[in-house]
DSSP file (Angstrom, degrees, kcal/mol; ACC not computed):
  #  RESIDUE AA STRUCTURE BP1 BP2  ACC     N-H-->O    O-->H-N    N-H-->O    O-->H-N    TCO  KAPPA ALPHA  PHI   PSI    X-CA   Y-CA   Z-CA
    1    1 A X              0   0    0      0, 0.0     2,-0.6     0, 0.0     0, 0.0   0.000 360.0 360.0 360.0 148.1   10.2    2.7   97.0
    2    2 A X        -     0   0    0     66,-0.1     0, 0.0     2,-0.0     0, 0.0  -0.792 360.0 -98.1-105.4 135.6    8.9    2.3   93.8
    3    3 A X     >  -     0   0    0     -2,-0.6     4,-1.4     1,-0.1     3,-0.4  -0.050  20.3-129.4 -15.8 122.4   11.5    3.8   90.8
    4    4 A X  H  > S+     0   0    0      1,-0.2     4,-0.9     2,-0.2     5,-0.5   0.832 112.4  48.8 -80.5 -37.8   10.7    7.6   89.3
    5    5 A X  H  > S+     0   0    0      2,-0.2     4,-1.2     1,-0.2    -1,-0.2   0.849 114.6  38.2 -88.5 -24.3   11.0    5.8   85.8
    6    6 A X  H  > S+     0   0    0     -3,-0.4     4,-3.1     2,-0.2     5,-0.2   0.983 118.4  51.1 -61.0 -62.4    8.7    2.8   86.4
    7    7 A X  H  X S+     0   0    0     -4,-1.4     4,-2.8     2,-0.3     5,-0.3   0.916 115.5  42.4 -41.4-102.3    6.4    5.1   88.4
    8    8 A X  H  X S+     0   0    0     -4,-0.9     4,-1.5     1,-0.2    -1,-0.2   0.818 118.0  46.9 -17.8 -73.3    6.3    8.0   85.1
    9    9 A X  H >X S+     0   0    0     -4,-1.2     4,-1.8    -5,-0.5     3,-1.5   0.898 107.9  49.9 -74.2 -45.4    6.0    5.4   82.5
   10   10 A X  H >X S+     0   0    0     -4,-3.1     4,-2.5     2,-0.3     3,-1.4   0.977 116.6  47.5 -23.8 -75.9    3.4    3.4   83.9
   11   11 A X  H 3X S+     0   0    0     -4,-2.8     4,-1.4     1,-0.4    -1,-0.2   0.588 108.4  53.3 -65.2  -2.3    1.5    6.8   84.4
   12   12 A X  H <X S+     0   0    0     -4,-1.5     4,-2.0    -3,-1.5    -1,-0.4   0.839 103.4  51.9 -87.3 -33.7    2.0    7.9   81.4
   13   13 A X  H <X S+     0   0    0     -4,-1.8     4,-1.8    -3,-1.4    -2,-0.2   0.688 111.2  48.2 -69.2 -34.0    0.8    5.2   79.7
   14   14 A X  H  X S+     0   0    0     -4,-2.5     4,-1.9    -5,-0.3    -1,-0.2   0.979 108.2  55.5 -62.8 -68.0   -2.4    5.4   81.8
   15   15 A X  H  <>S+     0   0    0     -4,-1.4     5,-1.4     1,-0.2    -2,-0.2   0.931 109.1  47.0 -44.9 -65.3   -2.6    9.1   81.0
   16   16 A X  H ><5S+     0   0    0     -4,-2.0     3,-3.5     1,-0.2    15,-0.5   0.916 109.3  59.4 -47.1 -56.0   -2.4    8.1   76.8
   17   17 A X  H 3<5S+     0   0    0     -4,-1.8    14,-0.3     1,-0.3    -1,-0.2   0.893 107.9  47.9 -28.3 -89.9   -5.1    5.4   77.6
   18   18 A X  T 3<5S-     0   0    0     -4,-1.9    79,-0.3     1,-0.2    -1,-0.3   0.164 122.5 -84.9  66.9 -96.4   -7.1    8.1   78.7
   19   19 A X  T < 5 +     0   0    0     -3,-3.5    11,-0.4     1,-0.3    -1,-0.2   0.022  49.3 170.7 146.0 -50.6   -7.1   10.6   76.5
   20   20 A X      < -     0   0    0     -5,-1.4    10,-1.0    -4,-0.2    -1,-0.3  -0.040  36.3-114.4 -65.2 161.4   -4.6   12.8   76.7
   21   21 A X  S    S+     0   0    0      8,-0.2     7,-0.1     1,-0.2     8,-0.1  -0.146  79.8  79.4 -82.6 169.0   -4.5   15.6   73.3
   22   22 A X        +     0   0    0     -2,-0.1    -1,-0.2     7,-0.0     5,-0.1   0.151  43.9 111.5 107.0  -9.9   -2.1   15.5   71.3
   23   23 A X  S    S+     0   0    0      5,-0.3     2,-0.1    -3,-0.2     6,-0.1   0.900  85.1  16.6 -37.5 -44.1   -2.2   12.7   68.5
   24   24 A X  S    S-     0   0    0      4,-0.3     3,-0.1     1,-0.0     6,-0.0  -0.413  89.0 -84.3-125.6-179.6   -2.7   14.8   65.6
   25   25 A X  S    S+     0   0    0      1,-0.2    -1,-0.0    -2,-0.1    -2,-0.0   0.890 122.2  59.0  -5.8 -74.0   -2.6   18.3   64.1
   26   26 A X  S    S-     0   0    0      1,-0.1    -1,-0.2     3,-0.1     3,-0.1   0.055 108.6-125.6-100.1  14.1   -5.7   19.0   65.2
   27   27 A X        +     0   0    0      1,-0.2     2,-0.3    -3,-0.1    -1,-0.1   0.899  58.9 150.4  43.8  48.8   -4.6   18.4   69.0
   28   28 A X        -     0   0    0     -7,-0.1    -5,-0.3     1,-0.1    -4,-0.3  -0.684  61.0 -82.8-107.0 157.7   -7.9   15.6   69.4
   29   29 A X        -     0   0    0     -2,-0.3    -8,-0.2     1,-0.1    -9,-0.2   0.027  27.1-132.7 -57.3 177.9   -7.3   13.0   71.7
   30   30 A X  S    S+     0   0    0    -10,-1.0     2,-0.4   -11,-0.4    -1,-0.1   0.924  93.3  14.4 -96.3 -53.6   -5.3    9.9   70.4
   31   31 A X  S    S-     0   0    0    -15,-0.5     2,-1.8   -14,-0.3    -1,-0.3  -0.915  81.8-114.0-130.4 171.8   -8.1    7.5   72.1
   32   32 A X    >>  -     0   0    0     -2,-0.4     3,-3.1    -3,-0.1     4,-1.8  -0.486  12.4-146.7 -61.1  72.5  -11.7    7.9   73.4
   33   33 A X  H >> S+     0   0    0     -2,-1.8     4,-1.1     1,-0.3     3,-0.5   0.623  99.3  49.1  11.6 -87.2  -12.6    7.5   77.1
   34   34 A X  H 34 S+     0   0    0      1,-0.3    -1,-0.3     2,-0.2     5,-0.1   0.202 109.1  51.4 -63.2  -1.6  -15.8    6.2   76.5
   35   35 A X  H <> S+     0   0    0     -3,-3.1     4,-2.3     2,-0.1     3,-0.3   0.722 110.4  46.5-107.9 -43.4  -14.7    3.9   74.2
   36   36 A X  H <X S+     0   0    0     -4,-1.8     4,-1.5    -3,-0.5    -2,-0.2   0.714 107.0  66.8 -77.6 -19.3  -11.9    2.4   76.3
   37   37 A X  H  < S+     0   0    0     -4,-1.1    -1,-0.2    -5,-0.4    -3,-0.2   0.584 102.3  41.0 -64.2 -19.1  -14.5    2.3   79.0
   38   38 A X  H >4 S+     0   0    0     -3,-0.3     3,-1.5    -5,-0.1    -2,-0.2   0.526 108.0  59.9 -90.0 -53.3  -16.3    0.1   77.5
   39   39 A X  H 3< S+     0   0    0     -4,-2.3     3,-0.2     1,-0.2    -3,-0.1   0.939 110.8  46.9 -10.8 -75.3  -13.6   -2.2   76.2
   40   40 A X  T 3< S+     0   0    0     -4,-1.5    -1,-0.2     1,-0.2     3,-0.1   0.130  89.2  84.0 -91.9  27.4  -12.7   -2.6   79.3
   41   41 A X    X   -     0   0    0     -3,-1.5     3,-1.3     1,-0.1     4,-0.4  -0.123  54.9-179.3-119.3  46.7  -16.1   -3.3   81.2
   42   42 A X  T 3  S+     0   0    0      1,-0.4    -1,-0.1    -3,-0.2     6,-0.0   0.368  75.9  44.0  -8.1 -45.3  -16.1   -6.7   80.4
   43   43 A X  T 3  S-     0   0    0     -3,-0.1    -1,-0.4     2,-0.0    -3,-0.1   0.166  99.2-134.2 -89.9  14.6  -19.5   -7.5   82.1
   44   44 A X    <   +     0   0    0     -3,-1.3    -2,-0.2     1,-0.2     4,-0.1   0.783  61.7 138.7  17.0  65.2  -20.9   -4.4   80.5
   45   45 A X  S    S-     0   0    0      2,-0.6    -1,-0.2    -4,-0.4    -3,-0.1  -0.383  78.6-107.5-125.2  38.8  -22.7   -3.2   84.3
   46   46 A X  S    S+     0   0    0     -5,-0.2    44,-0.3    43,-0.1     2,-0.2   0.551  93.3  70.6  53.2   4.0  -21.4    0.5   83.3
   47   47 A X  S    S-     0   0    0     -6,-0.2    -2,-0.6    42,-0.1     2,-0.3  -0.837  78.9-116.2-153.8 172.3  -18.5    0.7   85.9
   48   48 A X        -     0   0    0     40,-0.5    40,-2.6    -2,-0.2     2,-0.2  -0.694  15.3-141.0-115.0 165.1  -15.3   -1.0   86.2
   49   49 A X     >  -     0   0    0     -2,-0.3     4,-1.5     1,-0.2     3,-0.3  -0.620  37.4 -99.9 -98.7 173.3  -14.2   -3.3   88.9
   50   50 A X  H >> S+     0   0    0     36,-0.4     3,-2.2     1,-0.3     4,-1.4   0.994 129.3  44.6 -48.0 -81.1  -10.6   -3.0   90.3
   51   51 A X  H 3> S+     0   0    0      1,-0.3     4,-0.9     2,-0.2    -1,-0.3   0.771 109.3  56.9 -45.5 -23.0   -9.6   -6.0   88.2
   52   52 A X  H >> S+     0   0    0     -3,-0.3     3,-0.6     1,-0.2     4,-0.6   0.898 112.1  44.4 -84.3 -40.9  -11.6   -4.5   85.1
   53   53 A X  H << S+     0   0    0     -3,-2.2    -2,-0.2    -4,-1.5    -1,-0.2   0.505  98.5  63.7-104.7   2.1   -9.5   -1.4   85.3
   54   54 A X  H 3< S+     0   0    0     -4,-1.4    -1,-0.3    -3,-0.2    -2,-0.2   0.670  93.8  75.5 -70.5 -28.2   -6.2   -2.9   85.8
   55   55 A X  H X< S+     0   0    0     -4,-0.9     3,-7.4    -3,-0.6    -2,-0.2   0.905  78.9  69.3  17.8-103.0   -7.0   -4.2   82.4
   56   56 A X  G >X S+     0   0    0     -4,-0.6     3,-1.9     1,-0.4     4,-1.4   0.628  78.0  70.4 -53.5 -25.4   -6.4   -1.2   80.9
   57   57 A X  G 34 S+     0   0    0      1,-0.3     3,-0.5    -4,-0.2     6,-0.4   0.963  94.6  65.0 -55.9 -37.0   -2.7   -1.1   81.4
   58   58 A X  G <4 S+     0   0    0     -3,-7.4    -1,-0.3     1,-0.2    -2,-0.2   0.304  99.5  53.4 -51.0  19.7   -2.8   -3.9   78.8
   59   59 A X  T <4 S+     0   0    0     -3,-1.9     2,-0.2     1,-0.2    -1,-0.2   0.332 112.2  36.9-163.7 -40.5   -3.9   -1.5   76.6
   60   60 A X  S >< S-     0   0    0     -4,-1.4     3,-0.7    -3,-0.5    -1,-0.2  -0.632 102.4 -72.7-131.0-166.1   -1.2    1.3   77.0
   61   61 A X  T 3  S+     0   0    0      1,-0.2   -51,-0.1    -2,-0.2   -50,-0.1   0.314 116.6  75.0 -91.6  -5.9    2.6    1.6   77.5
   62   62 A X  T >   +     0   0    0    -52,-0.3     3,-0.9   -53,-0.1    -1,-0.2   0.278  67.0 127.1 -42.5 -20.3    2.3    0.3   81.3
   63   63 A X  T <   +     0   0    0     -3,-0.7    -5,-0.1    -6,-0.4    -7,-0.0  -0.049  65.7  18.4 -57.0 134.5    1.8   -3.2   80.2
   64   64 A X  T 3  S+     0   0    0      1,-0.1    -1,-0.2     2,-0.0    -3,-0.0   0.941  79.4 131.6  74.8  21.2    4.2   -6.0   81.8
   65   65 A X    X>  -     0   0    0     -3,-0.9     4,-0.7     1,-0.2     3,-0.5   0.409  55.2-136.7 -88.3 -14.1    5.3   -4.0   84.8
   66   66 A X  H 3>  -     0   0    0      1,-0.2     4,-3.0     2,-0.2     3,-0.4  -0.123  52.7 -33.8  78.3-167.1    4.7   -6.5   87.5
   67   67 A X  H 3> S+     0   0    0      1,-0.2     4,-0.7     2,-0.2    -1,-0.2   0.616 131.5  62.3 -80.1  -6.8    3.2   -6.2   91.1
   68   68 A X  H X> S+     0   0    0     -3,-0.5     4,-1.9     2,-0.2     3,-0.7   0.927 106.6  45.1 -42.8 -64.4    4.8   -2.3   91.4
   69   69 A X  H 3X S+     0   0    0     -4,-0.7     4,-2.9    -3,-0.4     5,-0.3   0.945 112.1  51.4 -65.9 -58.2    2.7   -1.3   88.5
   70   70 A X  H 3< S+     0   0    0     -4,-3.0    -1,-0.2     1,-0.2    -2,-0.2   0.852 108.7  50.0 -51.9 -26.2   -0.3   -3.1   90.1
   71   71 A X  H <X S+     0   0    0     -4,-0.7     4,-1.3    -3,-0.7     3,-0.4   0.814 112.0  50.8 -79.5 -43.3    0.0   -1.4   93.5
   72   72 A X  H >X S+     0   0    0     -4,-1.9     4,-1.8     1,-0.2     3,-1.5   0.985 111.2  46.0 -64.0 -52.7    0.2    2.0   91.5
   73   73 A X  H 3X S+     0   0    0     -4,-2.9     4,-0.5     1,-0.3    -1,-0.2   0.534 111.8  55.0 -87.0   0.9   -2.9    1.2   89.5
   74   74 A X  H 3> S+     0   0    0     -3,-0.4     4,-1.0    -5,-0.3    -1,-0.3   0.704 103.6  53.2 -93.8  -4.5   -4.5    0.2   92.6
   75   75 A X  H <X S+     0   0    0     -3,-1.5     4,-0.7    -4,-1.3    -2,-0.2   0.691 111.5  44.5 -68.5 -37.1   -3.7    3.4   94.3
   76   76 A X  H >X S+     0   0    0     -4,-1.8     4,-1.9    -5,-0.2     3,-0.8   0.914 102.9  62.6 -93.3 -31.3   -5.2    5.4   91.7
   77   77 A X  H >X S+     0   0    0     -4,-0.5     4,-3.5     2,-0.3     3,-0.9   0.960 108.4  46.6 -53.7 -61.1   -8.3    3.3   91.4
   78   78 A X  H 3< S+     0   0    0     -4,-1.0    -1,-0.3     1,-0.3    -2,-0.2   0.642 117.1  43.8 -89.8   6.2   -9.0    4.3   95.2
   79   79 A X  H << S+     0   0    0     -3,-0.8    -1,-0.3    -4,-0.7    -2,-0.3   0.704 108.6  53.2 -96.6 -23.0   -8.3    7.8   94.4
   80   80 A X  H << S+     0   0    0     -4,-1.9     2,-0.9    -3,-0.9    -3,-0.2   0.831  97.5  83.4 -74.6 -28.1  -10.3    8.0   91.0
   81   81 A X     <  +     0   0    0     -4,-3.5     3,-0.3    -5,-0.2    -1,-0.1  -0.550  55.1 177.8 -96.1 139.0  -13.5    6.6   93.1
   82   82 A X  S    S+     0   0    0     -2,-0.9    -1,-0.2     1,-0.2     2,-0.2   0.945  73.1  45.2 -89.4 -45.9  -14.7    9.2   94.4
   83   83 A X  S    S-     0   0    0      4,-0.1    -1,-0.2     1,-0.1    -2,-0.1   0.166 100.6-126.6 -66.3  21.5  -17.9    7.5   96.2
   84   84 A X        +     0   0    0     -3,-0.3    -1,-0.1    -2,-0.2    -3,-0.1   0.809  63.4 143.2   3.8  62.7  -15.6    4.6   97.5
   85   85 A X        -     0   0    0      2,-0.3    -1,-0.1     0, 0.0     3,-0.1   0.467  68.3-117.3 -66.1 -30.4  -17.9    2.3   96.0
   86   86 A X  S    S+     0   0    0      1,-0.2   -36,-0.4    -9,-0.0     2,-0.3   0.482  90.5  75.6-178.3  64.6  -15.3    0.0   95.0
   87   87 A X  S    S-     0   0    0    -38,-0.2     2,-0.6   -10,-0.1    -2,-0.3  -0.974  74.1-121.9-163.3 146.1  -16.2    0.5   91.4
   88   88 A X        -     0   0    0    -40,-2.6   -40,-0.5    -2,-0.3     2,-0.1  -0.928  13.5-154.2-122.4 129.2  -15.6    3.6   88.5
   89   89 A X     >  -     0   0    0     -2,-0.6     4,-2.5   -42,-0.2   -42,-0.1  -0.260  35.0-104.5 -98.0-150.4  -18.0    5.0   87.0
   90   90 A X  H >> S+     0   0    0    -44,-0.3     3,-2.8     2,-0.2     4,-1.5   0.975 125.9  59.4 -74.9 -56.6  -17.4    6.5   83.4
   91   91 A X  H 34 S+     0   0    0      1,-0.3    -1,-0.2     2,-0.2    -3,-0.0   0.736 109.4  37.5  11.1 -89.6  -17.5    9.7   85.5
   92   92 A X  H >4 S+     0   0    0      1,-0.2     3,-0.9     2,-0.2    -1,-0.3   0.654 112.1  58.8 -50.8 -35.6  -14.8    8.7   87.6
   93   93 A X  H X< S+     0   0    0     -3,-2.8     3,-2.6    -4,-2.5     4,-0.2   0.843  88.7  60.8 -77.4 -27.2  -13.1    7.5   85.4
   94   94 A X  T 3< S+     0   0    0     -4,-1.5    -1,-0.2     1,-0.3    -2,-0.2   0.120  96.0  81.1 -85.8  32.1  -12.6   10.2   83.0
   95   95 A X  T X> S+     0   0    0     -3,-0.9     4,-2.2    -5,-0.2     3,-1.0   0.491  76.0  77.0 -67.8 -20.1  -10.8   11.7   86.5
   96   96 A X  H <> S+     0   0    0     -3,-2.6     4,-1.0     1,-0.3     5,-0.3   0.793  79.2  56.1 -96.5 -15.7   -8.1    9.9   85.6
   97   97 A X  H 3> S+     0   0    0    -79,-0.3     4,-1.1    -4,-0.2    -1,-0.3   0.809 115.6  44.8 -62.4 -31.2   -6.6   12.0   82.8
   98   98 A X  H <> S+     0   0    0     -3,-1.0     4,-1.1     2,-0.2    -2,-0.2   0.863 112.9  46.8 -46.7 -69.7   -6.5   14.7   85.3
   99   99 A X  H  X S+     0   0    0     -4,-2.2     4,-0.6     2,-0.2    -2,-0.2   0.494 109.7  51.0 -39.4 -31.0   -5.3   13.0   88.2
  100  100 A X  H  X>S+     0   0    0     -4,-1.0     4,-1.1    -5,-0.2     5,-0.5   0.893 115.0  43.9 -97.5 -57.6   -2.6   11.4   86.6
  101  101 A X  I  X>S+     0   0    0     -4,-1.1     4,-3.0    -5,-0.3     5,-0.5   0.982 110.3  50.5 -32.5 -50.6   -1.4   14.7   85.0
  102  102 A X  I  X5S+     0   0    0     -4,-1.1     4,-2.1     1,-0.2    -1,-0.3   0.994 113.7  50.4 -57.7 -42.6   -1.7   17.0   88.0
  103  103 A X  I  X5S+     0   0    0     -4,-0.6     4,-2.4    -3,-0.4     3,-0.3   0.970 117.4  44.3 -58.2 -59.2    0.6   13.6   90.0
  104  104 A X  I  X5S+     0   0    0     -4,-1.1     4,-2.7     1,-0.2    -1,-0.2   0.805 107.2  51.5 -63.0 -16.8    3.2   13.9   87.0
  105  105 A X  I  X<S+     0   0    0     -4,-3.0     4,-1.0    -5,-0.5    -1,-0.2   0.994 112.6  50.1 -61.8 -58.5    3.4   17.5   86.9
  106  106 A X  H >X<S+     0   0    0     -4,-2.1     4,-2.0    -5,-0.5     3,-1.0   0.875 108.2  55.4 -21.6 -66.8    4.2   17.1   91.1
  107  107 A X  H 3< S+     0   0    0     -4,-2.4     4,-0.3     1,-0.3    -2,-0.2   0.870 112.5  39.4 -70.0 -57.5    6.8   14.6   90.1
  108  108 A X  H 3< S+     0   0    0     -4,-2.7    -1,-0.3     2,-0.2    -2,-0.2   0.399 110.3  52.5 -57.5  -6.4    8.7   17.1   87.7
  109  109 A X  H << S+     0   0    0     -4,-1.0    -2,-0.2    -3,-1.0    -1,-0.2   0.817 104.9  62.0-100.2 -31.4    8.5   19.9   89.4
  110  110 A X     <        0   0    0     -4,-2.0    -2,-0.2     1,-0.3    -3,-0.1   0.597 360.0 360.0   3.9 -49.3   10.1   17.6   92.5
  111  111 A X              0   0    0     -4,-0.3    -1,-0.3     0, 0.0    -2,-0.1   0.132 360.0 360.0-113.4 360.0   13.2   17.0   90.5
């Protein structure tokens, strides 16, 4: 079973990837979606592949977490596509700020 504290930081770190508010003041997001969707769409064909979007854990506090942390972010990959397509589109992707919240919210009230 994979650790409450791996599990959490990982998904928070995915959440901050993101999106999620709270950077500033002014509560605007700390990074862009759309911006980090492209980053990380290496072939630029407008969607990620699994491997493109496993990426993005380089990217946030998730990084270096070994084959736990890959299993996780492959979990959520087949829950963000919604057309199991086996690809995200920006769509889809900008589920994942959602998704990932709604799981940690789950996970704390759990505890």
């Amino acid at each position: 079973m994979i650790r409450l504290s791996v599990l959490t930081s990982v998904l928070t770190g995915l959440l901050l990837v993101a999106g999620a508010p709270g950077a500033d003041d002014n509560n605007k997001p700390r990074f862009d979606p759309e911006a980090i969707f492209k980053k990380v769409d290496a072939n630029g064909d407008g969607k990620l592949s699994k491997e493109e979007f496993q990426k993005i854990t380089e990217l946030g506090k998730g990084k270096g977490r070994g084959d736990r942390a890959k299993e996780m972010i492959g979990k959520l990959f087949e829950k963000l596509d919604a057309n199991n397509d086996g690809s995200l589109s920006l769509d889809e992707y900008k589920k994942m700020r959602e998704v990932v919240g709604e799981f940690l919210k789950r996970k704390k009230n759990n505890n």
